[in-house]
N, C-alpha and C positions, 0 to 999 in steps of 0.2 A: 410249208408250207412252203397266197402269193408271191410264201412266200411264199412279184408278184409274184428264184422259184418261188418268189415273194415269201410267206412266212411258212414255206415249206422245208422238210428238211435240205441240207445243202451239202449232199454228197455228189460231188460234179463225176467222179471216177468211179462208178458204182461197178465197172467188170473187174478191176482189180483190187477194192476193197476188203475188210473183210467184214462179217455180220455186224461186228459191235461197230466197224467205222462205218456202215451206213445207217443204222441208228439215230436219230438227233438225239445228244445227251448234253447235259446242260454244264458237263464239266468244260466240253469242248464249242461248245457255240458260242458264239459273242454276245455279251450282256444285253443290247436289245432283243438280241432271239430269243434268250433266256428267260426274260423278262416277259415276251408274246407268248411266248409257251407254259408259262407260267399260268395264264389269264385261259388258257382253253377250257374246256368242260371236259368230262371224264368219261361221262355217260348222258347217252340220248335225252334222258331228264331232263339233264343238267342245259342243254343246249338250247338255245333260244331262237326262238323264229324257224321259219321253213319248216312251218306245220305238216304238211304235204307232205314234204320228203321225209321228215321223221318219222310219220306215221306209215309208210310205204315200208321205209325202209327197217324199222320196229318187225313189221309183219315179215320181211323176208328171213330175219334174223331169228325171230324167234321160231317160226317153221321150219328151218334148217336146225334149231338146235334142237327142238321136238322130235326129228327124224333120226337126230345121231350124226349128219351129214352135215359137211362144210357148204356154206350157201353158195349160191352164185354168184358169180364175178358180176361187182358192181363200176357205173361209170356215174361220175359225177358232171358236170358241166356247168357254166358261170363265168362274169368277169370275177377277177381276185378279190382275194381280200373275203370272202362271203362264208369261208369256211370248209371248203372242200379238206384240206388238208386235216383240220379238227374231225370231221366225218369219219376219216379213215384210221383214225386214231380211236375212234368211241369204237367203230367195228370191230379193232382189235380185243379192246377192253371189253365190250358186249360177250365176244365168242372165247375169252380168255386164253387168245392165242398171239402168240409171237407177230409181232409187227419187223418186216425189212421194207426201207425206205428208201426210194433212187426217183431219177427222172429220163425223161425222154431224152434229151442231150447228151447225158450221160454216156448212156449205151448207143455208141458209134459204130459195132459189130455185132453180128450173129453171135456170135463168142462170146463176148462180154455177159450178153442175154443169158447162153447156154450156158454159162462160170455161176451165175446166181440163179437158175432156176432149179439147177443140178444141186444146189446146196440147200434147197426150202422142205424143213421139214413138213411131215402132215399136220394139216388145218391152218398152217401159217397164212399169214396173209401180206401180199406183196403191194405194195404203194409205189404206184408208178407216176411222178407229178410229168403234167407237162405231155400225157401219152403222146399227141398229138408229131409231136416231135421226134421220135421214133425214126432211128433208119430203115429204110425199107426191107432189110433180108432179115432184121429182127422183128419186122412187123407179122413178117410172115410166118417167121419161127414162135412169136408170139400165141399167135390165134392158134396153131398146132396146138401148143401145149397146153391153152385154155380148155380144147377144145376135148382132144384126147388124153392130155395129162401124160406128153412124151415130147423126148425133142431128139431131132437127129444130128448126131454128133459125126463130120467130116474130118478124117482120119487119112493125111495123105494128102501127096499132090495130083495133077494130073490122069491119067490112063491109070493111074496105080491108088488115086484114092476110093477109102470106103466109107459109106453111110455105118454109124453104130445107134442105133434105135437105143433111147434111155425112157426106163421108166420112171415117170414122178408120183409121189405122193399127191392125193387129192389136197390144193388148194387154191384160197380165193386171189384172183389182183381186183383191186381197186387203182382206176384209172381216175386220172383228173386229169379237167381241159378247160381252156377257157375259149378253144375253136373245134366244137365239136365237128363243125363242117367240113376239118381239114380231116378229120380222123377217117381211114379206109373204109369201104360198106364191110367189108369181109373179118375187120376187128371189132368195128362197132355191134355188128353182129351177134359176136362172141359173147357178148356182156346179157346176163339175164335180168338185170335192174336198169336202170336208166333213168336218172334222176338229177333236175335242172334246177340250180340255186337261183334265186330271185334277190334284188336287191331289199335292202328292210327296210320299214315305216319307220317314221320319227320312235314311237312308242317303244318297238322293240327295240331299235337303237337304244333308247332310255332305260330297258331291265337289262343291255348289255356293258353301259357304262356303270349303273350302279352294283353288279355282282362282281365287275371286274375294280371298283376302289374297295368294294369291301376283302375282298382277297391279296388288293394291293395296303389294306390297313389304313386309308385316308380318310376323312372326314369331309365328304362328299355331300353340299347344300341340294335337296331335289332342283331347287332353277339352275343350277351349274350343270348336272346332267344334261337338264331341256335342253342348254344351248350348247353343252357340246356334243349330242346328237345330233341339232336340228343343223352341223357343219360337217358332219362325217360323212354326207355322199350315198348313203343307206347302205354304209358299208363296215362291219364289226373291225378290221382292221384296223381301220382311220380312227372310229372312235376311242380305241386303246391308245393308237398314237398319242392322240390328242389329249385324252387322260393323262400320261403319262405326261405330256410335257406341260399341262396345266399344273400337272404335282409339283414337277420343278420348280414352276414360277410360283407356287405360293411356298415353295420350301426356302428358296434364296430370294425372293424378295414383298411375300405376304407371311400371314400370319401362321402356315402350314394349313390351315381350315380352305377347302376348293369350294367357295362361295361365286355367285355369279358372277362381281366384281371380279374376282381372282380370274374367271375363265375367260370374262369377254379381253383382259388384259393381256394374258398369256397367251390368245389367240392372235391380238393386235401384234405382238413382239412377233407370231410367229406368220403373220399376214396369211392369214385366213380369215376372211370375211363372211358375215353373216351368212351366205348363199354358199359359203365351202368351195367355195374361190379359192387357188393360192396364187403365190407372182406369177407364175408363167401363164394360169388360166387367162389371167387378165393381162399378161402383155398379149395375148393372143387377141383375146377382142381389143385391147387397145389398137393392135394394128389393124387388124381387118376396120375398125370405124374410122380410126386417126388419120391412116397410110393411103388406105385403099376405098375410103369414101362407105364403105358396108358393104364393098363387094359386087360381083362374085371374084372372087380369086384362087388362083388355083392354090391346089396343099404345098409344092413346092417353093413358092416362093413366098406364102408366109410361112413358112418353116426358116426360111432365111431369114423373114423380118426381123422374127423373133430369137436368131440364135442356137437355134435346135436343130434337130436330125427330124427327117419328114418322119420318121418311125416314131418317133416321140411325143409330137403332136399327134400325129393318128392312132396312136393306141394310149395316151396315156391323157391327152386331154381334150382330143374331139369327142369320143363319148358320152362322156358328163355334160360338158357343154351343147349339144346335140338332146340330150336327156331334159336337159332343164330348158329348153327352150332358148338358148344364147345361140343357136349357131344353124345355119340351112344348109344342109348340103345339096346343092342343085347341079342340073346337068355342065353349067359352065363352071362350077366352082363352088367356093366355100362364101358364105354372105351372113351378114351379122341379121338377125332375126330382133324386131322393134326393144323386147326384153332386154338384151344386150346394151342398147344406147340406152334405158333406163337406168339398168344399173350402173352402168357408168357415169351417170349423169349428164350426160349430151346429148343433144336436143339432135334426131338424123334428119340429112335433108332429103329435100321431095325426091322422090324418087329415087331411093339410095338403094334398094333394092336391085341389083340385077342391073346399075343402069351401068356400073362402069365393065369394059370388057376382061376376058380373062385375061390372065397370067399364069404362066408355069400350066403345067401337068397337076390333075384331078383325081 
């Protein structure tokens, strides 16, 4: 995985790797990772939510293995956390074929590209996190190979280099992005599935927290579920998070039993608030109401109020906040939306709206 490469695997050097060190295996990952991968599903069954795209992607898999033939190159798309990288994982196991795992970042050369495409055997399937990201001479040499199942390999420098045309075995990549907009027309193209994760309802949130204690072995009360679904953001990630660290708190200071008490307690410690708030969400509206009156203000300079990098409020907590109704994004700026000052509990004054002028860059 988000990971957000969030809880994807985390071979940052995937051109000079070799197969088993792009693999996530759980001798070598860090006990959180270990721990999230642990909680995955194994198979399409198994997986919860994104009916839609299960059942798409069911049909594309199982007519490909009806045919004899490796399916086609699938793209996933989504903010993290939602499971993309689990998808690519069931694929493997669906079509009982070798899984290689990298990201976009990663591969900084043609080369690198050309080092693990040249190595994939037939029906393998290649997990690209992060497609998006891709430099552009491997984007290129990407879609060739999708396309034709070849790559050409530059031999030489100069007046004196040559092109060696390689052939590859038939197999699938599975891309994952959480900015499909960034991705090229001529890659997106490429891909003969195309299938876009959705955030999840309370409910499925609730059959994702309760398969993930019974696997974790814990003693999981259904209202402790309720409420730490109804804070995980409609997002399966979060909610394991948050599993996990309500275990802690009933293991070193409850009864080990995750009752509701136990959950709304272990949330408090970890300041998450009933609406899946954490500190920075809420120093964010604290400033935009406190600082800046409700705004509008620009991203730049509440990115200062608050101590962050503008990338970090715009990708990691304007969304959510924007989602649930906390935040406007208007043409002058960012402005607290009436919701915001309730849950904060302060009363906004007349015209807080739009009345004070920007600040900073939008």
């Amino acid at each position: 995985m988000n990971p957000e490469s969030g809880p994807d695997g985390d071979p940052r050097d995937a051109g000079s790797h070799t197969r088993e060190d792009s693999v996530m295996s759980a001798e070598s990952a860090p006990p959180e990772r270990t721990a999230e991968s642990a909680l995955r599903p194994r198979r399409l069954d198994e997986f919860v939510g994104q009916q839609v795209v299960r059942e798409q992607l069911s049909l594309v898999l199982d007519a490909a293995s009806g045919r004899g033939k490796t399916p086609e190159h699938v793209l996933l798309s989504g903010p993290p956390g939602l499971g993309k990288t689990t998808l690519a994982m069931i694929i493997a196991a669906e079509l009982e074929a070798p899984l290689r795992i990298t990201s976009g970042p990663a591969i900084q050369h043609a080369g690198d590209l050309a080092a693990i495409l040249s190595s994939l055997d037939e029906g393998e399937v290649l997990f690209i996190d992060e497609i998006h990201r891709l430099a552009r001479p491997a984007e290129e040499m990407l879609y060739i190979a999708m396309e034709d199942f070849r790559v050409d390999v530059i031999v030489g420098k100069g007046v004196g280099a040559t092109s060696i045309p390689l052939d590859l075995p038939p197999f699938t990549v599975v891309g994952a992005t959480t900015r499909a907009g960034l991705l090229p027309a001529p890659l997106r193209d490429r891909f003969g599935f195309i299938g876009h994760l959705d955030f999840y309802a309370p409910e499925e949130l609730r059959e994702v927290v309760r398969r993930s204690a019974t696997r974790l072995e814990v003693d999981l009360v259904e209202e402790a579920s309720q409420e730490i679904a109804s804070r995980s953001r409609g997002t399966p990630r979060i909610a394991n998070r948050l599993l996990r660290r309500v275990r802690d708190w009933a293991q070193v200071r409850g009864t080990g039993r995750l009752d509701l008490a136990a959950a709304r307690e272990a949330l408090r410690v970890y300041e998450v608030d009933d609406r899946g708030l954490d500190r920075l969400d809420r120093a964010v509206l604290s400033a935009l109401c406190g600082r800046f009156a409700g705004g509008p203000v620009g991203l730049s300079t509440l990115a200062v109020a608050v101590g962050e990098e503008i990338e970090t409020v715009e990708t990691m907590v304007e969304p959510y906040l924007v989602r649930e109704g906390f935040l406007l994004r208007t043409p002058r700026g960012r402005a607290a939306a009436p919701a915001a000052w309730t849950h904060l509990g302060l009363e906004a004054p007349a015209g807080a709206e739009g009345a004070a002028p920007m600040l900073g860059r939008f």
